[in-house]
C-alpha positions in Angstrom: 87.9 145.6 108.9 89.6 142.2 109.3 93.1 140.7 107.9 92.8 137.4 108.0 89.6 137.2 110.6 92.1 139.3 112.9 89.2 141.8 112.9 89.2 145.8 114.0 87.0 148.7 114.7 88.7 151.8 113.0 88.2 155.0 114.3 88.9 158.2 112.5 89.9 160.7 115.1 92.0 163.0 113.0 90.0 165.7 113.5 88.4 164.9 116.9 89.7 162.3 119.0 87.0 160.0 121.0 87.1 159.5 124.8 87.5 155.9 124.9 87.5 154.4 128.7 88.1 151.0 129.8 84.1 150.1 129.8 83.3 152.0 126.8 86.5 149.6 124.9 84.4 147.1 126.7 81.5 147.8 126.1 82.2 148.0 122.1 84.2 145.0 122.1 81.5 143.3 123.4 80.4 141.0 120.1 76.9 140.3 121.0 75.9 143.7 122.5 78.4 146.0 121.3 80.6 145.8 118.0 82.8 143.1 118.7 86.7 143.5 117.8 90.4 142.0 118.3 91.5 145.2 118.8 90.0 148.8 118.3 92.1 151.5 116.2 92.5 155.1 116.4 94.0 157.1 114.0 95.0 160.1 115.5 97.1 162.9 113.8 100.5 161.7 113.2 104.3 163.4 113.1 105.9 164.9 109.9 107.0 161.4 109.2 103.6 159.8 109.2 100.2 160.2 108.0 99.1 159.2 111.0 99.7 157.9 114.5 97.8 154.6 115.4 96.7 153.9 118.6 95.9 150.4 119.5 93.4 148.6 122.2 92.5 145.4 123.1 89.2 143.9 123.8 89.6 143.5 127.8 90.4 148.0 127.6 94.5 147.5 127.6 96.9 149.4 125.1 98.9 147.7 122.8 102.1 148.7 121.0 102.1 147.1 117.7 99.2 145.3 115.6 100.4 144.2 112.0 96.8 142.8 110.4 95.7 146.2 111.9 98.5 148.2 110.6 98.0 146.2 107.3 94.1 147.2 106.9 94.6 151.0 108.4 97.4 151.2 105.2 95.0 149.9 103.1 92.6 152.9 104.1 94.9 155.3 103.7 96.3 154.3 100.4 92.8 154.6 99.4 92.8 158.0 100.7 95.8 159.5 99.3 96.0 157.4 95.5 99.1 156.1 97.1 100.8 153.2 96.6 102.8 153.4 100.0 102.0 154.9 103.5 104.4 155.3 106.6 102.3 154.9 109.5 103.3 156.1 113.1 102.8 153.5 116.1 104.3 153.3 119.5 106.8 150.3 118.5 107.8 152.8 115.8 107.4 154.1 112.1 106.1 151.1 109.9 106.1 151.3 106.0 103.3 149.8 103.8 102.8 149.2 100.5 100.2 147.6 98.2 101.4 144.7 96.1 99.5 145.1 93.0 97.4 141.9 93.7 95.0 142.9 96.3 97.4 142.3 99.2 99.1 144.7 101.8 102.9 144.6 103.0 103.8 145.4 105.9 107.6 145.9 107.1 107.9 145.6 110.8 111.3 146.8 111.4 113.9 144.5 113.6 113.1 142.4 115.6 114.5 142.7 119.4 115.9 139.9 120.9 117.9 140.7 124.4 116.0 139.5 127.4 115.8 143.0 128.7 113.8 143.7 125.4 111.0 141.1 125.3 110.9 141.8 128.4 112.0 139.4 130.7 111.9 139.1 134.5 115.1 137.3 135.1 118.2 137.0 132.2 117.8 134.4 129.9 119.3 133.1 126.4 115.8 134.4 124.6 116.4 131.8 121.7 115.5 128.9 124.4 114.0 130.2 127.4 113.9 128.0 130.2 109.8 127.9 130.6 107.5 124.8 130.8 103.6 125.2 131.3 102.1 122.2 130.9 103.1 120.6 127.4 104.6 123.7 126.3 108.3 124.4 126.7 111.5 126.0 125.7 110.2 128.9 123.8 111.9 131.8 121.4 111.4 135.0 123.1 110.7 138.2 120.4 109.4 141.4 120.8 107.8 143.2 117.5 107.1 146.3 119.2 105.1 143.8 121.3 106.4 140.5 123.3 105.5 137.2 122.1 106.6 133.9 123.4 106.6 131.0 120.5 106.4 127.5 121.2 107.6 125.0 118.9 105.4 121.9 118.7 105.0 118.3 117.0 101.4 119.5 116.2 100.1 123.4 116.8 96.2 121.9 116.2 96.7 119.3 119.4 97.2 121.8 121.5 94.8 123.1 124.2 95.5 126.3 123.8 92.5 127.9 125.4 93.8 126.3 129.2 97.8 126.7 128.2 97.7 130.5 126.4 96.2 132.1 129.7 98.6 130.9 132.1 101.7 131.4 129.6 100.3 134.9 129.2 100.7 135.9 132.4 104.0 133.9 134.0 105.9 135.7 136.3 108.8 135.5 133.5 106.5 138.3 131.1 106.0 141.7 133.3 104.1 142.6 130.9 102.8 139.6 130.0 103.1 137.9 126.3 101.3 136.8 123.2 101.5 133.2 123.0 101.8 131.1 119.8 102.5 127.6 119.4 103.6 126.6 116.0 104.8 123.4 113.7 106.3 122.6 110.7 104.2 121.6 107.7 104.6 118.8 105.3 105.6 121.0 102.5 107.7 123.3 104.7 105.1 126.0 105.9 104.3 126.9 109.5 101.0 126.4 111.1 100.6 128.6 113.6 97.7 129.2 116.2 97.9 132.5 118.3 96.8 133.8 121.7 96.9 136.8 121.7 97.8 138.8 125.3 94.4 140.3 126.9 92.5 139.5 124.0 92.6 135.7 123.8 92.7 132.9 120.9 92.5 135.1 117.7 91.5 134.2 114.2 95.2 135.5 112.5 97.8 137.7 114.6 100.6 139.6 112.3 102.8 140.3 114.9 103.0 137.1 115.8 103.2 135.4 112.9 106.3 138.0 112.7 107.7 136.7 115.8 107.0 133.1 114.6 108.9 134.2 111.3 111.9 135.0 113.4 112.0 132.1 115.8 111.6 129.3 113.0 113.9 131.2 111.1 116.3 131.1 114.5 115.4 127.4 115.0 116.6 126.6 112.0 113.3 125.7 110.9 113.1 127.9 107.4 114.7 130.4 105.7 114.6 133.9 104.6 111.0 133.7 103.4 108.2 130.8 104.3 104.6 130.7 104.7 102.4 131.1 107.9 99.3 129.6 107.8 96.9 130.9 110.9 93.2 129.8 111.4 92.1 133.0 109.0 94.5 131.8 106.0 98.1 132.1 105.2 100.9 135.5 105.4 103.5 135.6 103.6 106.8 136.2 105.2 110.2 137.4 104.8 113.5 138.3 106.6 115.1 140.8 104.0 119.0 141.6 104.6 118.8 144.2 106.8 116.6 142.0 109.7 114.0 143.9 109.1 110.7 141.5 108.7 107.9 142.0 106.3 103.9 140.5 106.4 102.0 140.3 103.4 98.5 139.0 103.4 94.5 140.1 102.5 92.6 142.7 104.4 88.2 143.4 104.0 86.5 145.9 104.9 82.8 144.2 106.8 81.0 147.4 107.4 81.0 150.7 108.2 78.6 152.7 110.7 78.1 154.4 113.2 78.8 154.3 117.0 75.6 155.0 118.8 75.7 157.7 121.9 74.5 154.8 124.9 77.7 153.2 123.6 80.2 154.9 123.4 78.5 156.0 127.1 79.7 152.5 127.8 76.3 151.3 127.9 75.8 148.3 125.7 
């Protein structure tokens, strides 16, 4: 599945969970001898809250702790599922609602945002709203974690930027212990956000909803827009809100490409 081109291997393992090492996520993720993915999803049995827990890798083997374009097309599945037009879904940032919006779209709210150096996390104490940081063009970022941390630069022009040589060494500054997303982002003509992501052992990504999330937040911080706005990420455009409680919510399109089977040699790690 894919929101956006933000795109997923979902794997039932309600009823038998898959043994999933490093090289097999690897070897999977691998896009011209495996399956290729952003990030592979497991949806694993879940608390009495939940219907499920979801369990998020990235390409390079890591864990992740949030995934909203994920979390938006795994809803979408269980909706299906269930005849339901909402689903509370169990992740390791947390318990994350979803509902369907009666036009094809999913919506997503991804609780508060945390803000406190300490939270991102940081290595050092910092005023998270302009952290003192400068790689190469990029500087004075918004610090926000969404279950994940992200690090959003504001910029005259988000398409100028090189983010293929800046992203990796942002990713992994001594300032981010466990490294960050990086997103660089400008304002529109007509007042919407263009926003290009790369995303933290992964790479540059098609869409990102997390950070699209944390880039909600900052601009909203900065000054930039309001309580609602636009994102539009190399996949297409979320739609974004702060509602009065702080708690943020993504709306946007998910597909489903295929569905198949993973064959033994590969899930052997053995592309």
């Amino acid at each position: 599945m894919h929101g956006l081109g933000n795109d997923f291997v979902i794997i039932d393992g309600r009823d038998r969970l898959p043994e999933l090492s490093a090289p097999v996520l690897r070897a999977i993720a691998d896009r011209h001898r495996g399956v290729g993915y952003d990030q592979l999803i497991v949806m694993e049995p879940g608390s009495p809250d939940a219907e499920i827990f979801m369990r998020i890798y990235n390409a390079d083997g890591s864990e992740a702790e949030a995934c909203g374009n994920a979390t938006r097309c795994v809803a979408h599945l269980l909706m299906q599922e269930t005849h339901k037009g909402d689903v509370v879904i169990e992740t390791r940032a947390g318990l994350l609602s979803g509902t369907a919006d009666g036009q094809g779209n999913i919506v997503i709210d991804m609780g508060r945002p945390k803000l406190d150096w300490q939270d991102i996390p940081l290595s050092r104490p910092e005023d998270t709203a302009h952290i003192n940081l400068t790689i190469g063009p990029l500087s004075d970022p918004v610090g926000v974690n969404m279950g994940n941390p992200h690090a959003v630069f504001f910029v005259e022009d988000a398409d100028a930027v090189d983010l293929d040589k800046w992203g990796p060494i942002a990713e992994i500054d001594p300032i981010f212990p466990e490294k960050a997303n990086i997103s660089v982002a400008s304002k529109m003509a007509n007042g919407d956000i263009r926003l290009r992501v790369w995303e933290r052992g992964v790479g540059i990504t098609l869409a990102c909803g997390s950070a699209a999330c944390a880039t909600m937040v900052a601009a909203n911080l900065r000054g930039r827009v309001g309580k609602s706005a636009t994102l539009h990420l190399n996949g297409g455009p979320l739609d974004m809100r702060i509602d009065a409680n702080g708690h943020v919510f993504m709306g946007g399109a998910i597909a489903t490409s295929y569905t198949g089977i993973l064959t033994a040699d590969l899930l052997k790690g053995a592309a």
